[in-house]
C-alpha positions in Angstrom: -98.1 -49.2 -156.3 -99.2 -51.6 -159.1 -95.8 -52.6 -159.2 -95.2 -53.7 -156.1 -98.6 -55.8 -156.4 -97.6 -57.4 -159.0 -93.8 -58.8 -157.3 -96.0 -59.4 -154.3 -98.4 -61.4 -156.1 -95.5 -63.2 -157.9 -94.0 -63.7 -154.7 -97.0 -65.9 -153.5 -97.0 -68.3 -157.1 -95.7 -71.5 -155.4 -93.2 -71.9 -159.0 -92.6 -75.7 -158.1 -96.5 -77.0 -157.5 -97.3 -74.9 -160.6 -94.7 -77.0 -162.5 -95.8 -80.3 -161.0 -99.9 -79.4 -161.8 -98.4 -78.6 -165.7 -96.7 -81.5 -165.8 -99.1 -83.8 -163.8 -102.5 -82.3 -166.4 -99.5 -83.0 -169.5 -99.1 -86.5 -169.0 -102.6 -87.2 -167.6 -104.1 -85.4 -170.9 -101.6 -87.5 -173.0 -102.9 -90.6 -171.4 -106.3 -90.5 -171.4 -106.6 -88.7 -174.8 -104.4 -91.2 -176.9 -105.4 -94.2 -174.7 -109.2 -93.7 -175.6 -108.3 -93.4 -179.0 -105.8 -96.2 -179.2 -108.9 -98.4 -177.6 -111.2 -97.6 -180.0 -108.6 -98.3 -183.1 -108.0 -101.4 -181.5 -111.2 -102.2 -181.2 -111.4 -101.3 -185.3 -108.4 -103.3 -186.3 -109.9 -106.9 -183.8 -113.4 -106.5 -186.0 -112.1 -105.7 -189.1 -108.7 -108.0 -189.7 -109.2 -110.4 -187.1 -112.9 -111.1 -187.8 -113.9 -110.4 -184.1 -117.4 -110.1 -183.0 -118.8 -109.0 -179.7 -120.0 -111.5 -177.5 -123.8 -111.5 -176.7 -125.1 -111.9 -173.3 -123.3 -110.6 -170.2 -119.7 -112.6 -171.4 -116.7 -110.5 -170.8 -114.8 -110.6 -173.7 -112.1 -108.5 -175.0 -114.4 -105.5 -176.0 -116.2 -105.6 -172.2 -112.5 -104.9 -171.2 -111.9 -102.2 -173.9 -114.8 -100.7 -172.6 -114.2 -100.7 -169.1 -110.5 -99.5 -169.7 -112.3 -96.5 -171.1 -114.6 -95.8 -168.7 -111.4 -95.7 -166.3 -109.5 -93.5 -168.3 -112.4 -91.1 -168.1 -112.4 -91.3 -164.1 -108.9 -91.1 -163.9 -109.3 -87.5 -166.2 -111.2 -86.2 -163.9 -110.3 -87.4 -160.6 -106.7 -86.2 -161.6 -107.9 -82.4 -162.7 -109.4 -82.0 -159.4 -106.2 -83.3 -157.5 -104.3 -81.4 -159.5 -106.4 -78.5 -158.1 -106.2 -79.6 -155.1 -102.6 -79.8 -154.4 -102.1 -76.3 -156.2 -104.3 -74.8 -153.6 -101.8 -76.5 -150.8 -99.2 -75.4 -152.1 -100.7 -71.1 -152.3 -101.3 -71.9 -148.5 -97.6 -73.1 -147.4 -96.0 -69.8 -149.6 -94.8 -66.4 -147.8 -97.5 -64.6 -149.2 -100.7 -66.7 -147.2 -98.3 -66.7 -144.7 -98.7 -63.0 -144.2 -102.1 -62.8 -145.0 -103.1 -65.5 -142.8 -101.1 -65.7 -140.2 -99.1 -68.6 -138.6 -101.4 -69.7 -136.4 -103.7 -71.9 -139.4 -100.7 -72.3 -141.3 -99.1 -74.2 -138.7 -102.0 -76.4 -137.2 -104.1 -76.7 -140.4 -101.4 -76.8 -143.0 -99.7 -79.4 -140.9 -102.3 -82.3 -141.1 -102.9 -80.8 -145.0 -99.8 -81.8 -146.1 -99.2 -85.1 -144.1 -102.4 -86.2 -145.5 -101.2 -85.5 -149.3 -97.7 -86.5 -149.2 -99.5 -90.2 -148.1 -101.9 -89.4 -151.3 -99.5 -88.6 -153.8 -97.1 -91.8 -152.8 -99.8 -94.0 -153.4 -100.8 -92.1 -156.8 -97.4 -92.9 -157.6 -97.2 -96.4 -157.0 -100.6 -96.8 -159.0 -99.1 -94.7 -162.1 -96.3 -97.1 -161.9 -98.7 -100.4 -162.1 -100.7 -98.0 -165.0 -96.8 -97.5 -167.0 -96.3 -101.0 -166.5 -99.9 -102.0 -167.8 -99.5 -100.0 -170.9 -96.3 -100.9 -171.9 -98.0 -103.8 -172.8 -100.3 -103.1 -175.4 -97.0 -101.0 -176.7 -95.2 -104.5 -177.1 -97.9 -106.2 -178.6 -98.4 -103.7 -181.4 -94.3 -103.7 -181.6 -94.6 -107.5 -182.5 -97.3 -106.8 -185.1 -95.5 -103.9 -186.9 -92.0 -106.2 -186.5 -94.1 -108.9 -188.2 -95.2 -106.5 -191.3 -92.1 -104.9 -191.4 -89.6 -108.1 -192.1 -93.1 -109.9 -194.6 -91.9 -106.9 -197.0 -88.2 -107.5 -196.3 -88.0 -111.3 -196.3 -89.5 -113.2 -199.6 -91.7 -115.9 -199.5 -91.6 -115.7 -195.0 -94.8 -117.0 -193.6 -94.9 -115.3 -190.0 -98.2 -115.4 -187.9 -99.6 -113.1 -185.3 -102.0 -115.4 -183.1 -104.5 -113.7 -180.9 -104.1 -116.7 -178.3 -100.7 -115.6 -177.6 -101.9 -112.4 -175.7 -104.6 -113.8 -173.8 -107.0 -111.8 -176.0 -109.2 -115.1 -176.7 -109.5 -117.8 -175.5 -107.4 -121.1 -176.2 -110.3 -122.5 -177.9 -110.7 -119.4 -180.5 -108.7 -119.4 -183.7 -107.8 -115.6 -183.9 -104.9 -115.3 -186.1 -103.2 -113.3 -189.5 -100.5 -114.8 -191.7 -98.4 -113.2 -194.0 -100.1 -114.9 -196.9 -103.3 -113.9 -195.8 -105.0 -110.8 -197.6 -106.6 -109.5 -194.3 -102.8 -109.0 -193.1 -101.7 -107.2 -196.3 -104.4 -104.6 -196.2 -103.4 -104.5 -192.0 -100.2 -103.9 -192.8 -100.5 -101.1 -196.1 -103.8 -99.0 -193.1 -102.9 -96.3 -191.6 -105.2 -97.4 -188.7 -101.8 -100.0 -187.3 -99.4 -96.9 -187.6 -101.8 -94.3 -185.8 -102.7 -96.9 -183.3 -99.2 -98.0 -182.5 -98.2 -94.3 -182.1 -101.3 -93.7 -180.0 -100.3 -96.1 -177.6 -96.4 -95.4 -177.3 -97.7 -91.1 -176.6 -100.1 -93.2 -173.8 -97.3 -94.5 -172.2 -95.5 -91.2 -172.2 -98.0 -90.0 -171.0 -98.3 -92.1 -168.2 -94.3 -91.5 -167.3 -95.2 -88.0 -167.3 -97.6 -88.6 -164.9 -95.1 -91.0 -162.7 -92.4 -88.2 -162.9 -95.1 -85.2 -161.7 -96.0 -87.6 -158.7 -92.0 -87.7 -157.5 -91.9 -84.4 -158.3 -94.9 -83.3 -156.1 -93.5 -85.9 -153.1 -90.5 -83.5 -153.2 -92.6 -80.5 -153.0 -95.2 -81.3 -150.2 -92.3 -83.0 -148.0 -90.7 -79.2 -148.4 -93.8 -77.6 -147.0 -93.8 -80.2 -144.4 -90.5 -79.6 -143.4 -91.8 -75.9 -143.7 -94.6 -75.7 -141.6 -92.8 -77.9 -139.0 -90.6 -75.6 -138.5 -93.2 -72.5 -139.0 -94.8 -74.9 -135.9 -91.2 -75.0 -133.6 -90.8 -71.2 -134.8 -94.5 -70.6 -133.2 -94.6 -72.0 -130.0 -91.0 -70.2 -129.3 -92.2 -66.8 -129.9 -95.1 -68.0 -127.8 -92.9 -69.0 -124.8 -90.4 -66.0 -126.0 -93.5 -63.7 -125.3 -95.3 -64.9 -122.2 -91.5 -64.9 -120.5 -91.3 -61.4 -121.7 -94.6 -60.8 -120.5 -93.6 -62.1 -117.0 -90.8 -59.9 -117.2 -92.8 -57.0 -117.5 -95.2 -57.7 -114.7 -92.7 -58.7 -111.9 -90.7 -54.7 -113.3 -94.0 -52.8 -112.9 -94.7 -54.8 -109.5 -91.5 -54.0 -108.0 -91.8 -50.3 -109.0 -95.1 -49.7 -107.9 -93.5 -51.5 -104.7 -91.2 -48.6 -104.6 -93.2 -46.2 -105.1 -95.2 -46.9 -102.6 -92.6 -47.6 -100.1 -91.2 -44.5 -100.8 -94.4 -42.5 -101.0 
């Protein structure tokens, strides 16, 4: 009955590429949603403390690359959603449940090349949400030094500590992009909001990104189990194939030797 639809249906959920997807959308969502935003206060706090303007004419400056970084972070959103899709649907195709529906036959020769063709996917996915970890950790650090810097201003007396622009490779060595303790533009940097929400931003970002790093191992795992699966589903095949054509042989050379008989007899 509707009971028994409902355990079947149950039955088919492949539990571990649903947990990978949730995880893998989690830490993608975290990324691209506080990354954006962490750009554009950045972008906020370089034009209104550092007295940053953009440059005109095709130069690539600093905001060329904040805008490109966003751009990316909307590919990456949506090239990630439909992977995520993607590898949800191959994992409903290696479960017991498409199994039966299905039969082994495309389970075992489609499903085969499927997940081969993923698992070398995913471990390149991985290897580029590492370089994307390691990228943001940076912007992380930078923002560390700068609330390090406002932090010991109030705790030290009379300390004149600097936060130059040059150091980062944000301008160039020629540009003069710097805030000082004594300086009013880093006392109103310091007492905004906008260097707290941005720092946090970017620290959820890189969470994000692990997230996404930990749901990229944790779909390896999965897809080399349906590989080893359908492998086996493959070997399991092509013995019941030889299992039933001997049987069938069986069969013919009995009814050939009784019709032998009979006839003999007759």
């Amino acid at each position: 009955g509707c009971f028994e639809c409902c355990i079947k249906c149950l039955g088919g959920i492949p539990y571990a590429s649903l947990i990978a997807t949730i995880l893998l959308y989690a830490g993608v969502a975290l990324f691209c949603g506080c990354g954006h935003e962490a750009l554009s206060g950045t972008v906020n706090i370089l034009q209104t403390y550092f007295e940053m303007t953009r440059s005109a004419g095709d130069v690539i400056d600093a905001f060329t690359l904040i805008d490109i970084f966003k751009y990316v972070i909307y590919g990456v959103a949506a090239a990630f959603f439909v992977y995520g899709i993607l590898l949800m649907v191959e994992g409903f195709f290696t479960t017991g449940a498409i199994k039966d529906l299905y039969g082994d036959f495309k389970i075992t020769t489609c499903g085969r090349c499927v997940s081969a063709w993923f698992i070398m996917l995913t471990y390149i996915f991985m290897l580029a949400w590492l370089g994307v970890t390691a990228f943001t950790s940076l912007p992380v650090y930078m923002y560390f030094n700068l609330w390090t810097i406002c932090r010991n201003a109030t705790v030290v007396d009379g300390a004149n500590l600097c936060l130059d622009l040059r150091q980062y490779g944000i301008v160039t060595v020629g540009e003069e992009k710097k805030v000082c303790t004594s300086s009013e533009s880093f006392i109103k940097l310091c007492d905004s909001n906008e260097l707290n929400m941005t720092f946090h931003l970017f620290i959820v970002a890189l969470a994000g990104a692990g997230a996404a790093v930990i749901a990229m191992v944790h779909y390896l795992m999965v897809l080399s189990a349906n590989w080893a699966y359908v492998k086996d589903a493959c070997r399991m095949q092509k013995y019941e194939d030889i299992k039933s054509k001997e049987e069938q042989e069986l069969h013919d050379i009995h009814s050939t030797r009784s019709k032998e008989r009979l006839n003999a007899y007759t």
